[in-house]
N, C-alpha and C positions, 0 to 999 in steps of 0.2 A: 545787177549787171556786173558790180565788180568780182563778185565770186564765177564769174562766167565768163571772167578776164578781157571785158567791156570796157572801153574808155568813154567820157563822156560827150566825144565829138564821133562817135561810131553810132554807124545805123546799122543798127543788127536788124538780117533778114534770119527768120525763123523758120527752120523744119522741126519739127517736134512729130517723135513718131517711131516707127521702122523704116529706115531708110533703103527704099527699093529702087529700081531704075524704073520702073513704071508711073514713078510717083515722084519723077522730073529732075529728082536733085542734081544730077550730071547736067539738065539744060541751067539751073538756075547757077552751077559753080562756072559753066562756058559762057555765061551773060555777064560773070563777075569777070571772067579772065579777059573779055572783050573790053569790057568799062573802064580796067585798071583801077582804081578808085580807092584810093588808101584807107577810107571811111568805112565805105562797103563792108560787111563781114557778113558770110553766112554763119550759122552758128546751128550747127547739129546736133539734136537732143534723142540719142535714140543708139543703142548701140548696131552697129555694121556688124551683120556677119556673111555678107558677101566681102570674100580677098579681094576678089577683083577689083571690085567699088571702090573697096578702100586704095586697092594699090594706082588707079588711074585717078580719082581726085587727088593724091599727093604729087600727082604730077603737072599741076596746076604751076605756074610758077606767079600769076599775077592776081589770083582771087584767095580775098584771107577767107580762110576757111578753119573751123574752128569747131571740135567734133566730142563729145563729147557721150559717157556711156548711157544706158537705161537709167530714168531719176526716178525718185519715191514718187508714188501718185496725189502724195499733199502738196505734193510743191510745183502740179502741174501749173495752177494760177501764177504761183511767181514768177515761174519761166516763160509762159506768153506774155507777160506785161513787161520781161526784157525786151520784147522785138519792137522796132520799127516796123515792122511787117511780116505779115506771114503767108510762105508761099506755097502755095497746092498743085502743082503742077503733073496734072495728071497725063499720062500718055492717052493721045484721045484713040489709039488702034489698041487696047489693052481691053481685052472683056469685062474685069473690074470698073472700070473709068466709065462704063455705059449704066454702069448702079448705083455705085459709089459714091456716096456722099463723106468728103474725109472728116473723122471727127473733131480734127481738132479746128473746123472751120467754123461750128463754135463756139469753142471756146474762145479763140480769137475774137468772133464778131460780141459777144457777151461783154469783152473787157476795151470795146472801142477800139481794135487792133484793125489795121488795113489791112486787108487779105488779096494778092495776087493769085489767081487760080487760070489755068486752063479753061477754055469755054467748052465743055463736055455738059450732054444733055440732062443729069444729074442736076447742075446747078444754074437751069437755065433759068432758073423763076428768081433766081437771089440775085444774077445779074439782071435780070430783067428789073427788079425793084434799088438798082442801082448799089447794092449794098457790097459787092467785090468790084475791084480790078480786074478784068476780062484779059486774057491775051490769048491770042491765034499765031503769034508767029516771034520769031526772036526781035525782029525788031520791035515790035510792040513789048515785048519785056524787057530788050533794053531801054526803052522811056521810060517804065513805070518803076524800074531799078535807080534809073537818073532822077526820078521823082522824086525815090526814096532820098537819094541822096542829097536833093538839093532843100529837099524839109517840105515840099509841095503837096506829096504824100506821107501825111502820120500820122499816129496813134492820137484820135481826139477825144480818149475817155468816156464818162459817161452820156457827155450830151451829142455822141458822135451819131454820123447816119448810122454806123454800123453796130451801134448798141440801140440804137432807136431799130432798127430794122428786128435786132433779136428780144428786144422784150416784145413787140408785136406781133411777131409769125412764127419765134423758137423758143418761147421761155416755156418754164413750165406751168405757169398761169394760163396761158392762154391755151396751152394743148392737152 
């Protein structure tokens, strides 16, 4: 966390990935700019090469936001076991989000990580066995943002639902 310029009262929300607008980060940086929350931090793992993206999330003035280029593929485990949570936020009118299952939900759920996702038919069965945070509308992700922050929702390791959900229905034992 500290190489990722993390303090130890910060709840890092994770994108890991290519950061595209389809795939929410502009709602998850206006859920931070609503919350205010000096703890809050997105933390983006993935190099931007949309200007655009980049030139309107610096126009943020109340969500830390914290961006960061392409990392080596060894160090992807590291990097999700920084987050408080990790958010998938798919566009549900985007033709991808009607297939797509994002990879790194995962690896997230593998290392006990909370995962906020969009409820897109993709991952109805994983919310159905309870194993993400669902959200349908911004108010619903600002609660589960508040969760993060207030420690309600987090990372509960190996004996979490969401490592228990992945060695039973995603590991490679089982499939």
């Amino acid at each position: 966390r500290a190489e990722f310029g993390l303090n130890s009262d910060d709840k890092a929300i994770l994108f890991l990935g290519t950061p595209r607008r389809h795939k929410g980060i502009v709602r998850v940086v206006q859920a931070l700019e609503r919350l205010n929350d000096p703890h809050l931090c997105l933390v983006v793992v993935g190099t931007i090469n949309d200007p655009t993206l980049k030139e309107e999330l610096a126009t943020y003035r109340h969500a830390r936001i914290k961006l960061f280029d392409d990392q080596p593929w060894d160090k992807l485990a590291d990097i999700v076991s920084l987050a408080d949570a990790v958010c998938l936020l798919q566009d549900p009118k985007s033709d991808v989000s009607a297939y797509q299952i994002p990879a790194k939900l995962t690896d997230a759920l593998a290392l006990g990580i909370p995962v906020i996702a969009t409820g897109v038919q993709p991952l109805d069965d994983i919310a159905t066995a309870d194993a993400i945070h669902t959200t349908y509308s911004d108010r619903q992700l600002d609660e589960l943002l508040r969760a993060v922050a207030t420690g309600d929702i987090a990372p509960g390791g190996m004996a979490s639902r969401e490592r228990k959900f992945f060695t039973q229905e995603l590991s490679y034992g089982v499939n």
